[in-house]
Every structure is written in C-alpha cells, then in structure tokens.
C-alpha positions as CSV (number, residue, x, y, z in Angstrom):
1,X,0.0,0.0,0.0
2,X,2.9,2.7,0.8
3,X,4.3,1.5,-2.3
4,X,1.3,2.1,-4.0
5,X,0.5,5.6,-2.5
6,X,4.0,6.9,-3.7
7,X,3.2,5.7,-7.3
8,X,0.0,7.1,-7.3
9,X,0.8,10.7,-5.8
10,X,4.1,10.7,-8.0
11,X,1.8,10.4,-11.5
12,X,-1.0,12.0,-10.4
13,X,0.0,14.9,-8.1
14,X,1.3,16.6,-10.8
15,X,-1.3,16.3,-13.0
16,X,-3.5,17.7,-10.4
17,X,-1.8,20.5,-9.8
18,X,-1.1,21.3,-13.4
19,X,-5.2,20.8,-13.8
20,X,-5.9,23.2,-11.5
21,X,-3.2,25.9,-12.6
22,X,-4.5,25.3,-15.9
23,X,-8.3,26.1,-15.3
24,X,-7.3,28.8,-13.4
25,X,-5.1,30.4,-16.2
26,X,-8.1,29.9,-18.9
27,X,-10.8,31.7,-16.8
28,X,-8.4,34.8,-15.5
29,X,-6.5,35.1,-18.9
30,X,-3.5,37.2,-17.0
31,X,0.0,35.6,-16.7
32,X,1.0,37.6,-13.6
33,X,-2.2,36.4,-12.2
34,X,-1.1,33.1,-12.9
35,X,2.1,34.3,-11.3
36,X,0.3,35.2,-8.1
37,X,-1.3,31.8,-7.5
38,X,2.2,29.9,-7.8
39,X,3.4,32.1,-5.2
40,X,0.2,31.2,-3.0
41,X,0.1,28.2,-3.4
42,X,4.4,27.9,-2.4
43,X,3.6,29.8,0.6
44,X,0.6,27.8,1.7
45,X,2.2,24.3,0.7
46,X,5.3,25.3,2.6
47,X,3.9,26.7,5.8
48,X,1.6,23.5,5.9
49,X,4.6,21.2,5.9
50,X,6.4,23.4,8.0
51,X,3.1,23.0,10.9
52,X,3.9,19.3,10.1
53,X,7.0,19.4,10.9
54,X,7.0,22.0,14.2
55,X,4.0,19.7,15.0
56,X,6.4,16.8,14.8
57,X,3.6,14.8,13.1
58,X,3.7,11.3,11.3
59,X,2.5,11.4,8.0
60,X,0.7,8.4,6.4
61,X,0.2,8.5,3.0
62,X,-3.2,9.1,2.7
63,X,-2.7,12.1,4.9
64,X,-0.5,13.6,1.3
65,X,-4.4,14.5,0.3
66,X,-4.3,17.5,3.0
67,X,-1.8,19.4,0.6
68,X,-4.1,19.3,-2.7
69,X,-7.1,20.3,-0.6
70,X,-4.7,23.2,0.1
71,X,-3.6,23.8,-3.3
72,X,-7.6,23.6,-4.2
73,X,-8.4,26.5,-1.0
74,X,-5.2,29.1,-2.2
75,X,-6.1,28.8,-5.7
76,X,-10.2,29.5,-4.6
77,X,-9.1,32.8,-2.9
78,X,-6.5,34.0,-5.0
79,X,-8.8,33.6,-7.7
80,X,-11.4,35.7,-6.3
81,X,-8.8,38.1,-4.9
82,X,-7.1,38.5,-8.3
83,X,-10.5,38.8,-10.6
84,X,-12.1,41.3,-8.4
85,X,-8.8,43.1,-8.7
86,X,-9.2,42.9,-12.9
87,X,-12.8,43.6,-12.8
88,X,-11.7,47.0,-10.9
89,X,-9.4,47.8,-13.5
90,X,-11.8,47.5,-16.1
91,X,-13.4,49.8,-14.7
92,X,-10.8,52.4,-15.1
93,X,-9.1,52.3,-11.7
94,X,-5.1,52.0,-11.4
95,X,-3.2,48.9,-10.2
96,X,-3.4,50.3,-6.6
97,X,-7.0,51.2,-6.5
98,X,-8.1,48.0,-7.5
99,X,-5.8,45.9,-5.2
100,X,-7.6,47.9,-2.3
101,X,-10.7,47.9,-3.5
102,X,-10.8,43.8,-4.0
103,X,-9.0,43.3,-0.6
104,X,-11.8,45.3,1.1
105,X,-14.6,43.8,-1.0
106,X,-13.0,40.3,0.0
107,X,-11.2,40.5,3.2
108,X,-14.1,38.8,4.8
109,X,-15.7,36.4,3.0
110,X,-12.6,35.2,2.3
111,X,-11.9,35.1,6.6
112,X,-14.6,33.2,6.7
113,X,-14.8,30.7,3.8
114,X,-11.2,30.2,6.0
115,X,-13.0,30.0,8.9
116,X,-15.7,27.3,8.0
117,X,-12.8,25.3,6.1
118,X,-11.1,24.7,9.3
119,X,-14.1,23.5,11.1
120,X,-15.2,21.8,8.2
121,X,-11.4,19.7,8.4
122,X,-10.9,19.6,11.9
123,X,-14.2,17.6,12.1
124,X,-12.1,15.4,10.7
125,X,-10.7,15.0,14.4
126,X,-13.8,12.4,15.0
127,X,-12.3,9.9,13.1
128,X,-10.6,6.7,14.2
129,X,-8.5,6.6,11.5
130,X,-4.8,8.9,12.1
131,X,-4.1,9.7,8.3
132,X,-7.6,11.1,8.2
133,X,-6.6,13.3,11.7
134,X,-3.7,14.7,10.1
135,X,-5.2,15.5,6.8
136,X,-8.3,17.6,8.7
137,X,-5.6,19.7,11.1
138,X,-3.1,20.1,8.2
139,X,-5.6,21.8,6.2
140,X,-7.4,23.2,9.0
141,X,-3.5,25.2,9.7
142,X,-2.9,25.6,6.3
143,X,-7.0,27.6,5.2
144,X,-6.0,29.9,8.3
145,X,-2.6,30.4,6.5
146,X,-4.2,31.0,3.1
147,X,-6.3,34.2,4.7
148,X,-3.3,35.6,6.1
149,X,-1.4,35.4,2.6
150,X,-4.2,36.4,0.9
151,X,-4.7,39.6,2.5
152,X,-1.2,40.8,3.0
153,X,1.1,38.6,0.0
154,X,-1.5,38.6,-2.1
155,X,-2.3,42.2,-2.7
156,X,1.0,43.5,-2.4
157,X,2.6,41.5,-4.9
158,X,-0.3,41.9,-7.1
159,X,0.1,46.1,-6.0
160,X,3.5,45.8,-7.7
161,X,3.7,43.7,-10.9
162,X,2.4,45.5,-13.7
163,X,-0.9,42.7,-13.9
164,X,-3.4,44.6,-16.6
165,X,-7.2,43.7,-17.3
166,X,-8.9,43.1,-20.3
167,X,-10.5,45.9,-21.3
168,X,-14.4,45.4,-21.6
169,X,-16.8,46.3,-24.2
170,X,-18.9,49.3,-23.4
171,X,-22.7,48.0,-22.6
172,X,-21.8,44.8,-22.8
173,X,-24.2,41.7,-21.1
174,X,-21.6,39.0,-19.2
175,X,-22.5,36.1,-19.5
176,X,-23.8,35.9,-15.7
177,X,-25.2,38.8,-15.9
178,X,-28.0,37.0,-18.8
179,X,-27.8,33.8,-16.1
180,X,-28.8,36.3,-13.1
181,X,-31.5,37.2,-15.0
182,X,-32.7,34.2,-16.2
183,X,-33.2,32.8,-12.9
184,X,-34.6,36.1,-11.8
185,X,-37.3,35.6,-14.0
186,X,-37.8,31.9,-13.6
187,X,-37.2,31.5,-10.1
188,X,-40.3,29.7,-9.3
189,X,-39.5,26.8,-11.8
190,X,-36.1,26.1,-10.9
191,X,-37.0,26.2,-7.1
192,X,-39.5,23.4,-7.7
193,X,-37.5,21.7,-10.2
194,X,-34.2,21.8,-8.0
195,X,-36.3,20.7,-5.4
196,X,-37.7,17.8,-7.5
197,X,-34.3,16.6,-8.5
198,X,-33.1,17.0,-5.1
199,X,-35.4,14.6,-3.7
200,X,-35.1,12.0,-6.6
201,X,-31.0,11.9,-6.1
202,X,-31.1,11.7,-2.5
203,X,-33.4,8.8,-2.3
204,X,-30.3,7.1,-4.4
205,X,-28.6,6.5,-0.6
206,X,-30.8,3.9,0.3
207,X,-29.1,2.0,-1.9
208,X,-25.7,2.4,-0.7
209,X,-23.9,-0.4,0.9
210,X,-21.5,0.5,3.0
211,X,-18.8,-1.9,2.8
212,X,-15.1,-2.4,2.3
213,X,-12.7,-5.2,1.1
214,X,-8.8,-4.3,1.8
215,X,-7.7,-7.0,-0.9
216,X,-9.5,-5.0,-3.7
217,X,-8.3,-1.6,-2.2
218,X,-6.0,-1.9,-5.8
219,X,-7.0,-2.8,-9.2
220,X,-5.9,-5.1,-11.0
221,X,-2.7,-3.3,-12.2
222,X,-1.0,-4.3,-9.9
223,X,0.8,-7.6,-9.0
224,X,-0.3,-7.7,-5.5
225,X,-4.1,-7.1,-6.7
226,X,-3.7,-10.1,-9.7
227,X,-1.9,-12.4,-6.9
228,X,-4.5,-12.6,-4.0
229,X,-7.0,-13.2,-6.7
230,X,-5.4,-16.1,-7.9
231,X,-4.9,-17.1,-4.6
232,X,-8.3,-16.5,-3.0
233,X,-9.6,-18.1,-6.3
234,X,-7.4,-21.3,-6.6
235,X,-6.3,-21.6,-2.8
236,X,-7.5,-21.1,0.7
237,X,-8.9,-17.5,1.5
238,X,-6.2,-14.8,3.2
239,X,-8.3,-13.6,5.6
240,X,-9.2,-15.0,9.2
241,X,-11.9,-15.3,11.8
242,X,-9.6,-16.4,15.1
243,X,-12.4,-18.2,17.8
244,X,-11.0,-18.6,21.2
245,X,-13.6,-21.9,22.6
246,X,-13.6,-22.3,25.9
247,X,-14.5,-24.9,27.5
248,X,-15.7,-24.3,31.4
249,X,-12.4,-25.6,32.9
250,X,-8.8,-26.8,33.1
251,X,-7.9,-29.3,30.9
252,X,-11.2,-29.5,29.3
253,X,-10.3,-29.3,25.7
254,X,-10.1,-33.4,25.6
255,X,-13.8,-33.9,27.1
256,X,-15.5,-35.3,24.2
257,X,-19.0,-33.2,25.0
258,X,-16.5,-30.0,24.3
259,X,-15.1,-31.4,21.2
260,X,-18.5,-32.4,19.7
261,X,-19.4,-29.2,20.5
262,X,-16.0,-27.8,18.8
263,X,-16.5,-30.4,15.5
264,X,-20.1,-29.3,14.9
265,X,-19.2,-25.4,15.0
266,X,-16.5,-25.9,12.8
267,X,-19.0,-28.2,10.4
268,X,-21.5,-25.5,10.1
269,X,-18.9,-23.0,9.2
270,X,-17.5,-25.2,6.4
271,X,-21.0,-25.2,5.3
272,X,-21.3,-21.4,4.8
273,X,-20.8,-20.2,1.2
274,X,-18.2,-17.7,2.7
275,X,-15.9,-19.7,4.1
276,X,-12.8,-21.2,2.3
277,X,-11.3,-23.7,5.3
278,X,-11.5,-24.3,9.2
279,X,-9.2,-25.8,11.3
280,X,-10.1,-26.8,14.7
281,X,-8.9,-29.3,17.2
282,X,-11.6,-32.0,16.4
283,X,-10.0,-32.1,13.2
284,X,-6.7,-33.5,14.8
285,X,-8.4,-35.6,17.5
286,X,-10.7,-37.4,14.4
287,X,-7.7,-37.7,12.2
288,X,-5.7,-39.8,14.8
289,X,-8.9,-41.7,16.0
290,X,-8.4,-42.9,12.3
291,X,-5.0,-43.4,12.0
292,X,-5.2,-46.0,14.8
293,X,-7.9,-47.9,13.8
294,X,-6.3,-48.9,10.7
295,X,-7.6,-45.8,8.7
296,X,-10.9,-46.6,8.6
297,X,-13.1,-44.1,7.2
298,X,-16.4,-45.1,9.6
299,X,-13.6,-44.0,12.2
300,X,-12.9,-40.2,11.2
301,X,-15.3,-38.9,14.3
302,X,-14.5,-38.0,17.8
303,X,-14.0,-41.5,20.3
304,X,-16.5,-42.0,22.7
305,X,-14.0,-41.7,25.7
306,X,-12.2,-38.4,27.4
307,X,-9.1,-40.2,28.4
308,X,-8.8,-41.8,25.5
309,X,-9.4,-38.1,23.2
310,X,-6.4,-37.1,26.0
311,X,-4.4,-39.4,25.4
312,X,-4.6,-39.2,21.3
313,X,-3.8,-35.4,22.6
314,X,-0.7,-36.5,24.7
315,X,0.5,-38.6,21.7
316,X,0.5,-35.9,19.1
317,X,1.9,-33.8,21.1
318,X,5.3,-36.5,21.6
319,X,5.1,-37.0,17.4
320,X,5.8,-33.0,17.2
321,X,9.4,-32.2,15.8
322,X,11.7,-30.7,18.4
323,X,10.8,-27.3,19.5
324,X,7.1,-27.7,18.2
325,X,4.1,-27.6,20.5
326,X,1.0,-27.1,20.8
327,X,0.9,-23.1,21.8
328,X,-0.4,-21.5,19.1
329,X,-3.9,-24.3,19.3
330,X,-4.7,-24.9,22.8
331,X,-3.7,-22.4,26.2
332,X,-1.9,-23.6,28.8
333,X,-4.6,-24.5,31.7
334,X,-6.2,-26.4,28.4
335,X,-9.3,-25.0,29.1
336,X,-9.5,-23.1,25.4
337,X,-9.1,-23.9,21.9
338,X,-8.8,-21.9,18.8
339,X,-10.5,-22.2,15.9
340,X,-9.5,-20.5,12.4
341,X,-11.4,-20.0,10.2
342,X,-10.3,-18.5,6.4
343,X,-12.2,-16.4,4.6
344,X,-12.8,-16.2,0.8
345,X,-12.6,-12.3,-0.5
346,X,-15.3,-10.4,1.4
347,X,-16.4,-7.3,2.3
348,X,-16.8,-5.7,5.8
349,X,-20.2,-5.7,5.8
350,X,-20.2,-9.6,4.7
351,X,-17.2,-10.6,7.3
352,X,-19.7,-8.6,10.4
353,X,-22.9,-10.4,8.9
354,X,-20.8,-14.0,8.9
355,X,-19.8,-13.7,12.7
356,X,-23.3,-12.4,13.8
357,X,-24.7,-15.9,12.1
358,X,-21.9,-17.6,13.9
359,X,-22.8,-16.0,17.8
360,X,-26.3,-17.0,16.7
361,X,-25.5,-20.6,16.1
362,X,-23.4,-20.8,19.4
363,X,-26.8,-19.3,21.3
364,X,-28.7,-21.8,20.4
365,X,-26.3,-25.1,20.2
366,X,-23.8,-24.6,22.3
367,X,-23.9,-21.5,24.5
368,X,-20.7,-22.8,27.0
369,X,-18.6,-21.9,23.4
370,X,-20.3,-18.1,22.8
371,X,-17.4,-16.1,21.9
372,X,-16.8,-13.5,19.6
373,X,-14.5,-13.6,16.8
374,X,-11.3,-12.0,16.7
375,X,-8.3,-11.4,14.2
376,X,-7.2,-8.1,12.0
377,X,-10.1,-8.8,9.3
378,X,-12.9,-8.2,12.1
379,X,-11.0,-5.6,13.6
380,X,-10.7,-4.0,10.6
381,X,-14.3,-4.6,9.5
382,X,-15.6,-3.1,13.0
383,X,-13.0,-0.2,13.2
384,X,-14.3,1.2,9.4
385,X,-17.9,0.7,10.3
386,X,-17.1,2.6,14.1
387,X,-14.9,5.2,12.2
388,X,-18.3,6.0,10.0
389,X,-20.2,6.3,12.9
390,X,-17.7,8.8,14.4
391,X,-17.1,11.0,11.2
392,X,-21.3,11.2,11.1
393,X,-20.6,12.9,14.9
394,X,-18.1,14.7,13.6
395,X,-19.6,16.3,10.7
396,X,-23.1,17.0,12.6
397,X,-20.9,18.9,15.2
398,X,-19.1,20.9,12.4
399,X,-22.5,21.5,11.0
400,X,-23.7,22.8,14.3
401,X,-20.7,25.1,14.9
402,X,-20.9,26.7,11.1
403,X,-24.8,26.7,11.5
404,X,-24.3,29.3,14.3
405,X,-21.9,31.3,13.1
406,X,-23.7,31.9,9.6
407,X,-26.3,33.0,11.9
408,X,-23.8,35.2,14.0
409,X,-22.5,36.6,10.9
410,X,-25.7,37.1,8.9
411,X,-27.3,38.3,11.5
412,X,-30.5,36.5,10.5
413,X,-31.6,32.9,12.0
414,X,-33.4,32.4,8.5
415,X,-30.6,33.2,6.6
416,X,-27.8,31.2,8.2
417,X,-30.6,28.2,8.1
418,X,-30.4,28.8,4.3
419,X,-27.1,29.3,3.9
420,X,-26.7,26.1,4.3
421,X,-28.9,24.3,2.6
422,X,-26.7,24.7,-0.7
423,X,-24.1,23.1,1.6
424,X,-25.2,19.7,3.0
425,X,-27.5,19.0,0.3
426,X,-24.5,18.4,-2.8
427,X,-22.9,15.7,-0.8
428,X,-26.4,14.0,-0.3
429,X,-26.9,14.1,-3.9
430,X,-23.1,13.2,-4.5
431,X,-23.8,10.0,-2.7
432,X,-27.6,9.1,-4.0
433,X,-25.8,9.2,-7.4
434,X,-23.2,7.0,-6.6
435,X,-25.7,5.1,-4.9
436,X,-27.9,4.4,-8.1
437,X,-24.9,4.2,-10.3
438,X,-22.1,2.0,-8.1
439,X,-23.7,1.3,-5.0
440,X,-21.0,0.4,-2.6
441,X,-18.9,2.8,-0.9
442,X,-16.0,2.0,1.5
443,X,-14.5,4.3,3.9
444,X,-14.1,7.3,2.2
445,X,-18.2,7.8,2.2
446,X,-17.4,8.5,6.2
447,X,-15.3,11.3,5.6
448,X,-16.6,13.0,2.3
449,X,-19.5,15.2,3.8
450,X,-16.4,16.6,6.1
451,X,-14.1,17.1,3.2
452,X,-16.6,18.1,0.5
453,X,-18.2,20.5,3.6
454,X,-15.1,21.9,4.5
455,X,-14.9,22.7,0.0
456,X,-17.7,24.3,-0.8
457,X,-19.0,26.6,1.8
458,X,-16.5,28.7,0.5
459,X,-18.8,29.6,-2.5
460,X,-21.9,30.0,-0.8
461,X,-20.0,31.9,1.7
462,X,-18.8,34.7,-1.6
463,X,-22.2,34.7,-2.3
464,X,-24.2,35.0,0.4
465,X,-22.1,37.8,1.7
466,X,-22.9,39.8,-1.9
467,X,-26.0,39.2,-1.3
468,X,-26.6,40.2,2.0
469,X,-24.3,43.8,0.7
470,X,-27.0,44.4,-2.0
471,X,-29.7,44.1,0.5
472,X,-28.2,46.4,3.1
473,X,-27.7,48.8,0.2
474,X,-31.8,48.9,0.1
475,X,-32.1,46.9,-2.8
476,X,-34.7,43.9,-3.4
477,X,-34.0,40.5,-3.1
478,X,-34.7,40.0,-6.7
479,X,-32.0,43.1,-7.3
480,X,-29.7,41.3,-5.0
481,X,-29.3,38.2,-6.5
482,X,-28.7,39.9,-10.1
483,X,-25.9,41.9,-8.2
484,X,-24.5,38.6,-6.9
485,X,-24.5,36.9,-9.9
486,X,-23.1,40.2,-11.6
487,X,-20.1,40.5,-9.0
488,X,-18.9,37.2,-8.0
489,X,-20.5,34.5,-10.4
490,X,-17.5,34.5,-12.9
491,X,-15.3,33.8,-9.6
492,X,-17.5,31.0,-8.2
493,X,-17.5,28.9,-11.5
494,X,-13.5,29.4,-11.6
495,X,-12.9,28.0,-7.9
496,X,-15.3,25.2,-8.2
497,X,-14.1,24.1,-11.8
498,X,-10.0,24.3,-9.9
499,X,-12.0,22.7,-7.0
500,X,-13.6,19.7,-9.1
501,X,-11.4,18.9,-11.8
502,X,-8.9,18.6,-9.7
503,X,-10.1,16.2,-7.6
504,X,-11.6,14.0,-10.6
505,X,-8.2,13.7,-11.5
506,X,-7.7,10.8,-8.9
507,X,-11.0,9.5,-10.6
508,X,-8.1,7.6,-12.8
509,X,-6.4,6.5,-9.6
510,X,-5.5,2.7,-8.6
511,X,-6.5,2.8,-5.4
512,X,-10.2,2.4,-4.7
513,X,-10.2,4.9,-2.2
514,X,-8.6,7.7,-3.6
515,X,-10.8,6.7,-6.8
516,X,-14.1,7.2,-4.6
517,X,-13.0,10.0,-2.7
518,X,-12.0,12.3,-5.9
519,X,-14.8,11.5,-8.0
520,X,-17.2,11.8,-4.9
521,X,-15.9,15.3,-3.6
522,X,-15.3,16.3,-7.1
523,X,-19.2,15.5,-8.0
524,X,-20.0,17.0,-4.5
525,X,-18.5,20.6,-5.8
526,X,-20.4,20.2,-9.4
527,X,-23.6,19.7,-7.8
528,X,-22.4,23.0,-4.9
529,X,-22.0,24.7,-7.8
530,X,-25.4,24.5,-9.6
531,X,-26.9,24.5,-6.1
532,X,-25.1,27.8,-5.7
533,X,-26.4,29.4,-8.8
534,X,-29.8,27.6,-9.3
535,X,-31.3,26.7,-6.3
536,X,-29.5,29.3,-3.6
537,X,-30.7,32.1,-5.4
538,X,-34.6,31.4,-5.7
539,X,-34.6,30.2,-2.2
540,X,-33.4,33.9,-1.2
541,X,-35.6,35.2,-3.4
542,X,-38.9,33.4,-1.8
543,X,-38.0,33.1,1.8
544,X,-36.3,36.8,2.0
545,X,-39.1,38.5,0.4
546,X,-42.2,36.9,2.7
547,X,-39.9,38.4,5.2
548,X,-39.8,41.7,3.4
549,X,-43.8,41.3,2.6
550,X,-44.7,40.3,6.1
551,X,-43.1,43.5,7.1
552,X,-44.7,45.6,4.8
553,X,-48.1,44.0,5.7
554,X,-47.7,44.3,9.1
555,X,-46.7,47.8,8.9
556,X,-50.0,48.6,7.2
557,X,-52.1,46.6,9.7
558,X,-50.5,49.0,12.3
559,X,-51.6,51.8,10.1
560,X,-55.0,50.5,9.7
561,X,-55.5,50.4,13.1
C-alpha cells in the first residue's frame, strides 16, 4: 500500500496541480495572475509542511491529500482576490486602486470561507483513523494560513507587478449577468424543479452499501491485486476469523461433550458459502482416532471416551518435531481452543454479517462456546464501520458550529438556516448518485460530507455575503441576487471548476479509495455549484421576500389600526 500511494501521488499529483493551474489560467487570462497563484500556493504548501513538521507529526500517506485540498483553497481565494482586482481595472481604476478595492470587497468572506474550512477539516478529528486526523488539522492550519497570505502577500505582490485587465466592451451583457436574469425571471421553476431533482437523487442513498474489502483496495494493475485473486480463487482465502472456545475448565479441551461441541461449530462454518477452510482441534483428535484404527473411514469422528481423546492429545503432542508444540492451538490451563477460520474475499459488511450468524448458532447449540470472533479482518471490519459512525458525529458537530456562526455573521436565523442548505444538500446528492450508479462505498463515504463541507462553503459563503451587501444597500432580493450573480458568479464557476477537476483527477487512480473519494468530492462541488447558482438564489428570493412582505403587511395593519 505505501508503495502504491507513492506511485500514485508521484503520477497524479502533478497532474492535479497542473489541472488546477491550468483552469485557473483559462478563466483569469492574466499571466501575472497566474504568477500570483504559484506564489500562494508555495507559501501555503510550505507553511503546511512546515506545521507538520513544528508539529512533529507522522505522515501516512493518505494524509498527502491535506496538501491538494490546500492547493484547491489558495487557488479559490487568490482567484477571487485576483478577478475582483481585474474587474476593478476594467473599470478604469489604477493597479493600486483596484488591489484595495478587492482586498476590502473580500477581506471577509474570504476570513470566513477560512473559517468554515477549518471547522469543516478539523471535524475530521472524530475519526478513528490517524491519516484522516492529520489530513483535517493540516488543512485546517494551512486555510487559516491562506487568509493571512491572501490579504497581505496577495495584494502586495499583485500592487507591484504591472498585472493589466482586459478591457471590456462598453454595454456589454456578461454572461452571468443573462444567467442572473434568467433565474430572476424563472425562479419559481427552478426552485421546484431543484427541489424535485433534489429529492429524486437523494433517495439514491438507500441504496448504498457501505462496505469495504482491503484486498480489492488496488485494481488489477498491480501484482499484488492479480496475486491474491489467484490465490483467493485457486487456494485457501487470506483472511481469518480467530475463535477462542472455551471450554468451562482446566484441561477440558479433551472432554468429548466439548469437542462435539467444537467439531459441529466448525461443520457449520464449512457449510457457509463464505468460508474457504476451518481448522479446529476435532479435526486433529478425528484424524488420529483414524490413524489407529487402521484408517478406517467409519472411524474419522470424535472417540467416545475423554481419556482416551487425552491421550490421542498427549501422543501428538510426543510425534511434534523438536521445539514444536502445541501453543499457538490450545492455552496452557487447556481450558481453550482456537478455531480459524479462512475467509474467501469479502467485504466488511459480509465478514460482520458472517460472525453475527456464527454468535447465533453458538446461542442456540452450544452456549458454553459463545465467543466472539477475533483477528485483523474483524478488527478491521468493525474499526471502518465505528470510524463512519464517528465522522457522522463529527460532521453534525461541524455543522452545528458553522450553522451558528452563519447565523452570527448574517445576523439573521433564516438566513444562516439557508445558507446552508446549498451546503449539506450536494454531498447528499453526490452520494444518492453514486448510490444508483455503483452502489457500494468504503471508507471514504465516512469522511466526504467533512471534506466536500469543508470545500464548498466557501462559494456559498462569496455569495451569500454579496448578497446580504446588495440588501443592506436597500435593494430587493430579486436586485440582489442579479448583483451577486453580476459581481462574483464569474469567480465562483472558476474555484469550483480548480476545486472539481482537480479532484476527478484521482478519478483515474488505482486505489479504490482515492478513486471514490476524488470522484465523490469532485461530484460533490459540481452539484455546490449548480446548487449555488440555481437553487440558492430562488430560495433567497422566496424566503427573504415573505420576510420583506410580512413587514410591509404588518406595517399597514398597524396603520390601519
């Protein structure tokens, strides 16, 4: 696996980064803007690992993730940074003009798109999992980092290089400008039409299986993935379920009640479909009850007699080479046993449902035997399922801690509710889709409402805060949102396209989990996106202008009267 994650952050790191560079150099069309985001992105990337290393943390290699999430976040506000600073030039203003003007049209919402990324990340803390830890304080330190550069390296490099705008046709209609209006004028449709679409793709995650198999963790392009298939096709399974059978006392591992007991628990897991081979200590007792009764087959069974199953015990033992014994089988008060029992290739889910039928046979034939199974592939099975449970926690409390904030911020309980709407509801889409079109998910589905989260509250965030400007400057909601769309749509599709195809980059990865986690986040920021533009605005629109109406009607009501 470390192997692995070198080879795949080696090929695909770079291309990553040069995707994102790339999309951001089409949709700003300036070279020292371009410029600008390399040196963000250095700083950022460089006082990350240097928090690393202060921090004296161990890095896994998952945890390599943290540093394009940062690349994704210094390349979201630079851009917004750097085109409000062009847009101000276009307007006639000089180099200097502009750089203040964007840094005081930005300075917050960039603070707290920083803000809510940190909380979003450091939800990540919830986890049982370290490289997932690391990753959510790594780029919980490095978002804080990217405000600080962005407000004082940003501007003053971009306050000294000679960085030009394009000079803008007079009168002309952007392209978000026609898109505000559109869904001005249609706002009704697309609310119920979002809303429609939203309920269709999250009812998609009731068919999601959440499950996880660690020998199909790589495809088959590599050895290791084409070897354990051959193996767990032609051989015996690699997996275990370890059974520790205890008997009631010392030395009871030869009384033949026990070992009936033993033999028929180990028959009914050869039975299961599952199950490639069991070993158990009837197995050697019935081989040598055969052995000395002249191999005869009628004779493969357990003997009738304790001392004489102990003393078929006592004479293996003597036949064992020198040094051998009987350790690793039976404990030393022989009052336990231990079964093993080898799995074909299965899934979490399918290793959990196989021991629960097991503690369910034990209830009801032998209950003396009751025991749990044991082993790295149930620890492992448990530990992913209890790590999803955790991150769920985890991203409810982050949820909770943004929700009041927003509402701190806004100053408006109906408007922080709102806000985030456009926030939690692409990741449940993200996932309905995946749930309709794959239908299992491993461990990354535990942590991608936290990352994806953490990603794109930072558009909703620029907007929002637009929004709420246009409305303090007394005009309408429907106003609002055209000056939203007018002022910071151009900026939103360029952070979210850096944001998404970036991550769908690792779509091509080898390793299922980066595979599911950069096509789900990069999905989740697609679907952020169109929430942010085509569902967030006629929301506003609706729910801010009852407000507004049952203002004005209750003003005249008290006018009436």
């Amino acid at each position: 696996m470390s192997d692995a994650l070198n080879k795949e952050f080696k090929v695909l790191g770079p291309v990553a980064f040069a995707t994102m560079l790339l999309v951001a150099i089409l949709l700003l069309g300036s070279a020292w803007g371009t410029v600008a985001i390399v040196l963000m992105l250095a700083a950022v990337i460089l006082s990350a690992l240097g928090f690393a290393g202060w921090a004296g943390i161990k890095f896994y290699g998952e945890s390599a993730a943290a540093f394009f999430v940062l690349m994704a976040v210094a390349v979201a506000h630079s851009v917004h940074i750097i085109e409000a600073v062009l847009s101000a030039m276009r307007q006639g203003m000089d180099r200097n003009q502009a750089t203040a003007r964007a840094l005081k049209l930005n300075v917050w919402p960039v603070f707290l798109t920083s803000l809510t990324t940190a909380i979003g990340f450091l939800s990540l803390n919830f986890s049982d999992m370290p490289p997932f830890r690391i990753m959510g304080n790594i780029v919980a330190f490095g978002a804080m980092c990217a405000f600080v550069y962005s407000v004082t390296l940003l501007p003053a490099f971009l306050s000294i290089v000679p960085i030009r705008g394009r000079a803008g046709r007079v009168g002309k209609i952007g392209i978000f400008d026609h898109l505000g209006r559109f869904v001005v004028s249609r706002h009704m449709t697309l609310l119920w039409s979002s809303g429609v679409l939203i309920v269709v793709m999250v009812a998609g995650i009731s068919r999601i299986e959440l499950q996880e198999n660690w020998l199909e963790l790589l495809d088959e392009s590599y050895e290791f993935r084409r070897s354990t298939d051959f193996i767990s096709e032609n051989f015996t399974g690699l997996e275990t379920l370890e059974y520790s059978l205890d008997s009631g006392r010392e030395g009871g591992v030869t009384d033949v009640n026990y070992l009936n007991s033993v033999d028929s628990f180990a028959e009914w897991f050869r039975e299961q479909p599952e199950v490639a081979h069991v070993f158990a200590i009837s197995d050697v007792i019935k081989r040598l009850n055969k052995n000395l009764n002249a191999d005869d087959p009628d004779q493969y069974s357990i003997p009738d007699n304790s001392d004489l199953a102990a003393q078929y015990l006592l004479l293996y033992e003597f036949s064992l080479p020198m040094g051998r014994d009987l350790n690793n089988l039976i404990n030393i008060g022989r009052s336990e046993t231990r079964m093993t029992v080898v799995l074909s290739s299965l899934t979490t889910k399918e290793k959990i449902e196989l021991d629960d039928r097991a503690q369910s046979w034990l209830r009801e034939n032998a209950p003396g035997l009751e025991s749990r199974a044991s082993g790295v592939a149930i620890v492992g099975a448990h530990s992913i399922q209890r790590n999803i449970e955790k991150m769920l926690i985890g991203t409810v409390t982050a949820m909770a801690v943004v929700s009041l904030l927003l509402v701190f911020v806004f100053r408006s309980v109906r408007l922080g509710l709102i806000s985030l709407i456009p926030n939690f509801v692409p990741a449940a889409m993200a996932i309905g889709l995946w749930g309709y079109l794959v239908g299992d998910v491993g461990v990354a589905a535990s942590v991608v409402t936290a990352i994806a989260f953490g990603i794109i509250v930072d558009d909703t965030i620029h907007f929002m805060t637009k929004y709420m400007g246009a409305r303090k400057d007394g005009q309408s909601p429907a106003e609002s949102v055209q000056s939203a769309f007018s002022s910071v749509g151009k900026a939103l599709l360029a952070t979210s396209a850096v944001f998404a195809l970036g991550l769908l980059v690792f779509g091509a990865s080898g390793m299922t989990n980066n595979q599911d986690l950069g096509l789900l986040v990069g999905i989740t920021v697609i679907f952020a996106l169109l929430a942010d533009l085509l569902f967030l605005p006629p929301l506003l629109m609706i729910l801010d202008g009852i407000k507004k109406e049952d203002r004005g009607n209750s003003l005249a009501g008290g006018k009436d009267n």
